[in-house]
C-alpha positions in Angstrom: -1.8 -15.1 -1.1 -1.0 -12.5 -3.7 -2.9 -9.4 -4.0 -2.9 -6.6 -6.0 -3.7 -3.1 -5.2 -4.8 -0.9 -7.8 -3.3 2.7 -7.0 -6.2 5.4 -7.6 -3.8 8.2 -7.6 -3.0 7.1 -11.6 -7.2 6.8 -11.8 -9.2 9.2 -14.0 -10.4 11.1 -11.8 -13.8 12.5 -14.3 -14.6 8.8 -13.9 -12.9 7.9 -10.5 -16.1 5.5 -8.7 -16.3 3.6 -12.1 -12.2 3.0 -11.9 -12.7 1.2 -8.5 -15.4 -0.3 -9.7 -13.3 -1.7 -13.0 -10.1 -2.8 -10.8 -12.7 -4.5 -8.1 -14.3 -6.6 -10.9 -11.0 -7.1 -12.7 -9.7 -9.3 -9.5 -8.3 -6.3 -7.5 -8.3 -7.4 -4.0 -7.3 -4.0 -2.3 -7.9 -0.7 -3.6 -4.7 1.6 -2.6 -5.7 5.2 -1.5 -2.7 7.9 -1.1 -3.4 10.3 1.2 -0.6 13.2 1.2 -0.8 16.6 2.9 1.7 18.7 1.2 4.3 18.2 4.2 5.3 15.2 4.9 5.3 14.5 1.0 5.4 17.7 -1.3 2.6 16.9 -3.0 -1.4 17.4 -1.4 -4.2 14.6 -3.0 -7.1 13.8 -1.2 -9.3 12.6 1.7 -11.6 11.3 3.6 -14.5 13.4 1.7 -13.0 11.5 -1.7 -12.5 8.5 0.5 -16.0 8.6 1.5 -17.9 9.5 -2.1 -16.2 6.1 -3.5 -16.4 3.8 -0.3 -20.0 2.6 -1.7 -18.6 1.8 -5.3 -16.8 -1.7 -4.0 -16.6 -3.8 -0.8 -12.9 -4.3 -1.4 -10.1 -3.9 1.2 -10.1 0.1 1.5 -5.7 0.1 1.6 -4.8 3.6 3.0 -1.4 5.1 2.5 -1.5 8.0 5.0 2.0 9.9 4.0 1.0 12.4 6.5 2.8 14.0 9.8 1.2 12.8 12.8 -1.5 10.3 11.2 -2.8 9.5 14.4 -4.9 12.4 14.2 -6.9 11.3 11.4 -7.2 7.4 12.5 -11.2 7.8 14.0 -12.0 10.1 10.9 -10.1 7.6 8.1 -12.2 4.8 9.9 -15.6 6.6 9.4 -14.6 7.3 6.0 -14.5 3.7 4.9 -11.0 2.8 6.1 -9.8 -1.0 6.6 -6.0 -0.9 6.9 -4.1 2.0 7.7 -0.7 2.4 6.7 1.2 4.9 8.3 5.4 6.2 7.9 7.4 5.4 10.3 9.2 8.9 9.7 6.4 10.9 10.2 5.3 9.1 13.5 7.1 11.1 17.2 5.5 7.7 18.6 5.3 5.2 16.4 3.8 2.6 19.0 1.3 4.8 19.9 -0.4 5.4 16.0 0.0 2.1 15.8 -2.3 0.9 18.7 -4.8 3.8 18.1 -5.4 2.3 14.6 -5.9 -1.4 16.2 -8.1 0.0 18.9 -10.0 1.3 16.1 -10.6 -2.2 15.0 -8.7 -1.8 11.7 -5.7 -3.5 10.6 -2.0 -1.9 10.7 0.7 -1.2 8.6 3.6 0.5 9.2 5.6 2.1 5.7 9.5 3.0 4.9 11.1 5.4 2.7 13.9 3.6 0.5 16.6 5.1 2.6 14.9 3.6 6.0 17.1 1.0 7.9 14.6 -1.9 8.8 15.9 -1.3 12.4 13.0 0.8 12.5 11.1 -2.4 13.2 12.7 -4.0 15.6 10.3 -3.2 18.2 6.9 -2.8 16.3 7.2 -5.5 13.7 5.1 -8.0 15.9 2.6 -5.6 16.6 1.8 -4.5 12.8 -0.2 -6.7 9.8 1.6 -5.2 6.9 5.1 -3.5 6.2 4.7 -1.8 2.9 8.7 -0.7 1.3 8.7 2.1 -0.7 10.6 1.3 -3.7 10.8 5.3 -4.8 10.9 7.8 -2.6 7.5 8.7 -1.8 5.0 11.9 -3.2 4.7 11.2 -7.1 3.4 8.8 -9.2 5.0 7.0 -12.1 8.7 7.0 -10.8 11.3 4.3 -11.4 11.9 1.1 -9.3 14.7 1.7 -6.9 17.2 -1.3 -7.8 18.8 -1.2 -4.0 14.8 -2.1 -2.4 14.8 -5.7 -3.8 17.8 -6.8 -1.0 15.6 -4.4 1.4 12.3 -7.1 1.0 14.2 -10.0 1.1 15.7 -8.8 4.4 12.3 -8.0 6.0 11.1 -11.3 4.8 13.7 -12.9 6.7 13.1 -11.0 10.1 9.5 -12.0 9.5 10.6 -15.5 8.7 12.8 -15.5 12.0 10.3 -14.4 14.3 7.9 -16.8 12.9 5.7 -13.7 11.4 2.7 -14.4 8.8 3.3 -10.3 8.1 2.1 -9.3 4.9 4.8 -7.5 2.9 3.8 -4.5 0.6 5.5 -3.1 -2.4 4.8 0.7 -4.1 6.2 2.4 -6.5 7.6 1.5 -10.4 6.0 -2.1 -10.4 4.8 -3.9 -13.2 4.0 -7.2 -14.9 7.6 -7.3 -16.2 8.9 -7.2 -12.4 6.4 -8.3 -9.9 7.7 -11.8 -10.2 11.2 -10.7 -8.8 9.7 -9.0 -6.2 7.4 -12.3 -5.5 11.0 -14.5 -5.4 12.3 -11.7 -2.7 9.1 -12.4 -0.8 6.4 -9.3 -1.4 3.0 -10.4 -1.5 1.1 -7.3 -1.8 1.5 -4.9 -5.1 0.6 -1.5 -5.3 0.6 -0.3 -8.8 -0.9 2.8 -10.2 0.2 3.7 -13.9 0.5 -0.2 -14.9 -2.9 -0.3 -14.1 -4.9 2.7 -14.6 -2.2 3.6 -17.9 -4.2 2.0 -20.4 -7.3 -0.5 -19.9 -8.2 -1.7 -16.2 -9.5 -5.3 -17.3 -6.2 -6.0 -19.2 -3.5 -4.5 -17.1 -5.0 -5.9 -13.7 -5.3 -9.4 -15.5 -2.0 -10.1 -16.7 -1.3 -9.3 -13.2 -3.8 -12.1 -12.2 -2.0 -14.4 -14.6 1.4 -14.1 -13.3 0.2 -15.0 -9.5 -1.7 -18.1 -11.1 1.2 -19.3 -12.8 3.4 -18.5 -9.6 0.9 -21.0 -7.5 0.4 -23.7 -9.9 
């Protein structure tokens, strides 16, 4: 199954709960949140107050990207806060098995992210435990940057470990997609899209249905 996960970091934010609302109805399946705390990414955005306030606008999958150090002090918190899957960087874990647990013991579903330059020998140990593995394709903290060219091999790897393990793990891209390259990352074996300015850049109902149009024409 293909999904696609509106980014609201590219959202207006004067009319953010109507935005969610607009990619929910469009066909969005997930709605991406980016959480960043001005460490582990330079930039700061939001959270759970935000995460809260727009949690009632849709009963979509609440996809949380936590590019925080030490997110397993905000796992009970992101739950109450309308949370469904937790993401969470391998680089900004000290014990990466342990976040990883707290989220599932929190009943929500897991995903573990890596920066471009991340080996996937990261997940050698963990990649059984976790649902999703989201790959950066630009290096993490800003919107509206370029696809990395070198990330395409990296998905196409990972879906080969997953494939060898007999894994059903869902694989996540974010950063520079679009309709002009989502079906290459499809072919490399990404199911899960995170796009922010292709979406939220000009109308919701038009950008997030040519999206829908490519996965129908990829399953028929």
């Amino acid at each position: 199954m293909y999904i696609l996960a509106p980014s609201i970091l590219a959202a207006d934010f004067k009319q953010l709960g109507q935005q969610v609302s607009d990619a929910a109805n469009a066909g969005a399946e997930y709605i991406h949140i980016d959480v960043m705390d001005g460490a582990f990414v330079p930039s700061i955005s939001f959270g759970m107050p935000v995460i809260k306030s727009i949690r009632g606008c849709t009963d979509k999958v609440f996809d949380v990207h936590m590019m925080v150090q030490e997110p397993g002090r905000y796992i009970t918190d992101m739950k109450e806060a309308g949370a469904d899957l937790i993401c969470v960087h391998a680089e900004a874990c000290t014990h990466l098995d342990r976040t990883i647990n707290q989220i599932k013991e929190a009943g929500l579903k897991a995903g573990v992210a890596l920066n471009p330059a991340t080996p996937l020998s990261v997940l050698d140990c963990i990649l059984s435990e976790v649902d999703m593995v989201l790959i950066m394709t630009v290096n993490p903290g800003f919107g509206g940057q370029k696809f990395i060219p070198y990330t395409l091999d990296k998905i196409r790897r990972l879906r080969a470990m997953c494939n060898e393990r007999g894994l059903q793990t869902d694989i996540q891209v974010d950063g520079g997609v679009t309709s002009d390259n989502v079906k290459e990352l499809m072919d490399a074996g990404a199911n899960i899209f995170v796009a922010g300015s292709a979406v939220f850049g000009r109308e919701v109902s038009e950008s997030i249905g040519e999206f829908m149009k490519i996965f129908r024409e990829y399953n028929a």
